[in-house]
C-alpha positions in Angstrom: 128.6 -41.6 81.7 128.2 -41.8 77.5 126.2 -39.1 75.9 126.1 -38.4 72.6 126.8 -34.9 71.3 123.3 -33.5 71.0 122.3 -30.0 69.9 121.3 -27.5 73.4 117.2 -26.9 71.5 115.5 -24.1 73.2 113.4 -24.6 76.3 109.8 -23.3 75.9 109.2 -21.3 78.8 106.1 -20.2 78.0 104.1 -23.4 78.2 104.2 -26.1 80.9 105.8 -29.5 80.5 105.0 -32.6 82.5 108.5 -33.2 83.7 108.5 -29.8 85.2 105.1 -29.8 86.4 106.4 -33.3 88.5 109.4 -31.2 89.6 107.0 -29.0 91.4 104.8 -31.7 93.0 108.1 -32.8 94.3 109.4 -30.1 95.7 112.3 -29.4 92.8 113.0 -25.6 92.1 113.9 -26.8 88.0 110.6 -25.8 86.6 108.7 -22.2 85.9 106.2 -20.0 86.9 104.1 -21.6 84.2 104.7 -25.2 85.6 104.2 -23.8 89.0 100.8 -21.9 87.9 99.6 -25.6 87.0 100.9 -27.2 90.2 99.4 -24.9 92.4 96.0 -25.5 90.8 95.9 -29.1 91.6 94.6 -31.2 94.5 97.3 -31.6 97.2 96.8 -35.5 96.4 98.7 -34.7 93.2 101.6 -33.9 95.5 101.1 -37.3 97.6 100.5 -39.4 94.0 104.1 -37.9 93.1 106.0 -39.0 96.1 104.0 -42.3 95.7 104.8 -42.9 92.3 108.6 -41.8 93.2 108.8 -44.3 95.9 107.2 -47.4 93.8 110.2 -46.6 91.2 112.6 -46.8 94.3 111.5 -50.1 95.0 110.7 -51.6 92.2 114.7 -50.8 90.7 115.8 -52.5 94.0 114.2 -55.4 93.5 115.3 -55.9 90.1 118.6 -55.2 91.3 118.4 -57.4 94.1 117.5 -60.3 90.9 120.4 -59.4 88.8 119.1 -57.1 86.7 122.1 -54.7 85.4 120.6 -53.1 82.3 117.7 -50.7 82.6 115.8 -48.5 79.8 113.9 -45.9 81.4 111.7 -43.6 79.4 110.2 -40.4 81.1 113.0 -39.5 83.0 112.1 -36.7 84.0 114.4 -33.8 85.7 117.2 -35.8 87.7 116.1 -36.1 91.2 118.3 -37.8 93.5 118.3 -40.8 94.4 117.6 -41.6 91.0 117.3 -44.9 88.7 121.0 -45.6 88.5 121.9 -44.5 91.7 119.3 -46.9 92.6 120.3 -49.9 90.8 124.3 -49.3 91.0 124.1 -49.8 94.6 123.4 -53.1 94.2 125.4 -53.7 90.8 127.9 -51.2 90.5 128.4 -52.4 86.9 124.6 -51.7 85.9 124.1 -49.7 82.8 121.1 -47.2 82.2 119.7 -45.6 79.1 117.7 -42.7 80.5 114.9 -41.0 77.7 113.1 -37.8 77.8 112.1 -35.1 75.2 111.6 -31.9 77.6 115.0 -29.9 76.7 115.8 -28.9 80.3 116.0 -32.3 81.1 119.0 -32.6 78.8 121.1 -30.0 80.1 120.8 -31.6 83.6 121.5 -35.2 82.2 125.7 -34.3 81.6 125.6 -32.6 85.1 123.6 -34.8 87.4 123.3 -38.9 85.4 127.2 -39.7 86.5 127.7 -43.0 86.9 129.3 -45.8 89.4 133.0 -45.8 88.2 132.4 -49.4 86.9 129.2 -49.1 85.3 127.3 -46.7 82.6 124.8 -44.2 82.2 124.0 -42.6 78.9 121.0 -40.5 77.8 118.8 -39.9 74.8 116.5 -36.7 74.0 113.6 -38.2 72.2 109.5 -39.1 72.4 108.4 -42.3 73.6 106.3 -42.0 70.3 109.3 -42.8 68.5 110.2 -46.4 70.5 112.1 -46.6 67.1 114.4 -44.0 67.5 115.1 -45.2 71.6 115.6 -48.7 71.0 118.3 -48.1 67.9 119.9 -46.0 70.2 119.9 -47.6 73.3 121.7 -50.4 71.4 124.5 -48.9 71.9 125.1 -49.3 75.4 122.9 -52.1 76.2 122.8 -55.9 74.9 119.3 -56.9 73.6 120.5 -60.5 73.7 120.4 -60.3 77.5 117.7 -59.1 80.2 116.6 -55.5 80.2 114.4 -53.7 82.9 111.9 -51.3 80.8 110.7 -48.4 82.7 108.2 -46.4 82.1 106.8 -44.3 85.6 104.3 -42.3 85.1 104.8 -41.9 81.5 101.6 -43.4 79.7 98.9 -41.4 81.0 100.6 -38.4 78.8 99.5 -40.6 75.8 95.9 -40.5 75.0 94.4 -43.4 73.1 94.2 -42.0 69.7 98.0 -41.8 69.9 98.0 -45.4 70.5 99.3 -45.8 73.8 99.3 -49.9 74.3 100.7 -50.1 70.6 103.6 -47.6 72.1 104.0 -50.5 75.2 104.2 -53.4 72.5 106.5 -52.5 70.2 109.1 -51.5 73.1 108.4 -54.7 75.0 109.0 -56.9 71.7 112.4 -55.7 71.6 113.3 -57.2 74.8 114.5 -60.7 75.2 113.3 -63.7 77.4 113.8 -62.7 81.2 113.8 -58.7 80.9 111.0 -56.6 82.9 108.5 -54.1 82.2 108.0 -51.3 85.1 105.1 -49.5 84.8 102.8 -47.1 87.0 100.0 -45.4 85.5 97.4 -42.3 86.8 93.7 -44.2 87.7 91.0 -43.0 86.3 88.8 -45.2 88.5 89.7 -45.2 91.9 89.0 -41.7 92.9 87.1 -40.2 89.7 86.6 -37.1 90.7 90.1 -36.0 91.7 90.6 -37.9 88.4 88.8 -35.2 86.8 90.3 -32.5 88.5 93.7 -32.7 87.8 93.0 -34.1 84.2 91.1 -30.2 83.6 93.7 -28.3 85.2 96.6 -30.1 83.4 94.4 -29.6 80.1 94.1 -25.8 81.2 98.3 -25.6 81.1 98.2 -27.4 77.5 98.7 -31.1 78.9 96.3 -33.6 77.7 96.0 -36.4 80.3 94.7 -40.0 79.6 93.9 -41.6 82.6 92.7 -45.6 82.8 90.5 -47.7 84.2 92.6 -51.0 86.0 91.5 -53.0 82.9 92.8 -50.5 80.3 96.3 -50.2 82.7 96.1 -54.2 83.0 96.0 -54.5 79.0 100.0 -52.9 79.0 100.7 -56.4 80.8 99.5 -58.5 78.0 101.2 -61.6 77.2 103.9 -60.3 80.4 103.9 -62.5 84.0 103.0 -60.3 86.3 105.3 -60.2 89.6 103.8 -60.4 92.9 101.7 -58.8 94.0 100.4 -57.8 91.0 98.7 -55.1 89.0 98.1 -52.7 92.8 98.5 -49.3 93.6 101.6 -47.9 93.9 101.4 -47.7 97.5 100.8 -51.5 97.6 103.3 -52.6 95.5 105.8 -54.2 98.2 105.9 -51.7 100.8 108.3 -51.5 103.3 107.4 -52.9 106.7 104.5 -51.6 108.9 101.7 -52.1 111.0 99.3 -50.1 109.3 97.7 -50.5 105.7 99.3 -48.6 102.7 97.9 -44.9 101.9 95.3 -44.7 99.6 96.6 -43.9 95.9 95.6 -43.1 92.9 98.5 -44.5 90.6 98.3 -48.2 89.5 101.9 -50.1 89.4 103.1 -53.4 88.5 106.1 -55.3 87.6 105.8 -58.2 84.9 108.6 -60.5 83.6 109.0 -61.0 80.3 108.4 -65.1 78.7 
């Protein structure tokens, strides 16, 4: 693993921070009573969406893997959980390098312990705000080579950008960066297929401080412009290749989809 030497900033404990707030839904004990207060007020769907949206990520990295795929940019980390993205993704191709991104502090101090990488490839880390892709891609030039394929990820990221912060600007000016044959990985809270739990969590998140964006499928599908959309498309998480089964996929509320970039 590369880091580079970055200042320890404080952690505000005081006011609740998405990345925590996931930790909870997921059952992680790195978060605080303030995250928990939030969690606690939300459907018990927003506990199902989580491990949804985790397991979309799981798949979606081993299919890229499975294609060859050995450099991945992932933005929204979130608190390590394992297995995560490298772990993922060096199973496959030992020699795969990961830039991981996120701007919540705690996050950080967990990156040196927990983001250690297969012997033979490399993990590094960046604190910074996916409203600075500036400031991520100059970094992340460091460890990976923009002349060759890249696997952008964002999970559950953009629906913590409202519009007026220009969300699918955000999107296009990462996804320019990348070259011919990289990927962009991206699920995304619906505000469309079950509106009122829509509604819910987006006023108790916006009780805790966190202002939520949830989209419509259109709005989600417009991140994909100009992208080639992988099979089977723009779905829900749940439907996004799932593993063998007789029955139909759970019902989600989180949008995913792969695309290849031309």
């Amino acid at each position: 693993m590369t880091t580079d030497r970055q200042p320890s900033p404080q952690i505000d404990t005081g006011r609740a921070h998405p990345a925590r707030v996931y930790d909870w839904l997921l059952g992680g004990k790195d978060n605080y009573p303030v995250d928990e207060a939030v969690g606690e007020k939300l459907p018990p769907e927003a506990k199902d969406a989580a491990r949804q949206n985790r397991a979309f990520m799981h798949r979606a990295a081993t299919w890229l893997a499975g294609r060859g795929i050995d450099q991945f940019l992932d933005i929204g980390t979130g608190i390590p959980t394992a297995p995560n993205l490298h772990q993922i993704v060096q199973r496959t191709v030992p020699t795969a390098k990961v830039v991981y991104t996120d701007y919540d502090p705690i996050v950080l101090r967990h990156a040196e312990a927990l983001l250690v990488s297969h012997p033979d490839g490399v993990t590094d880390y960046i604190q910074a705000d996916v409203r600075q892709p500036e400031e991520i891609v100059e970094h992340a030039r460091h460890v990976l080579d923009f002349t060759r394929p890249i696997a952008l990820s964002l999970i559950a990221l953009m629906h913590f950008i409202p519009d007026e912060q220009d969300a699918h600007g955000i999107v296009r000016n990462l996804v320019v960066t990348l070259p011919s044959g990289s990927y962009l990985v991206l699920s995304h809270a619906a505000s469309d297929l079950y509106p009122e739990l829509a509604a819910q969590v987006t006023a108790e998140y916006a009780k805790g401080g966190i202002k939520l964006g949830f989209r419509t499928r259109p709005e989600v599908a417009r991140f994909f412009d100009g992208l080639d959309l992988v099979p089977p498309g723009l779905v829900t998480a749940t439907e996004w290749n799932p593993p063998a089964s007789d029955g139909a996929p759970e019902g989600s509320g989180i949008y995913a989809a792969v695309a290849r970039v031309l």
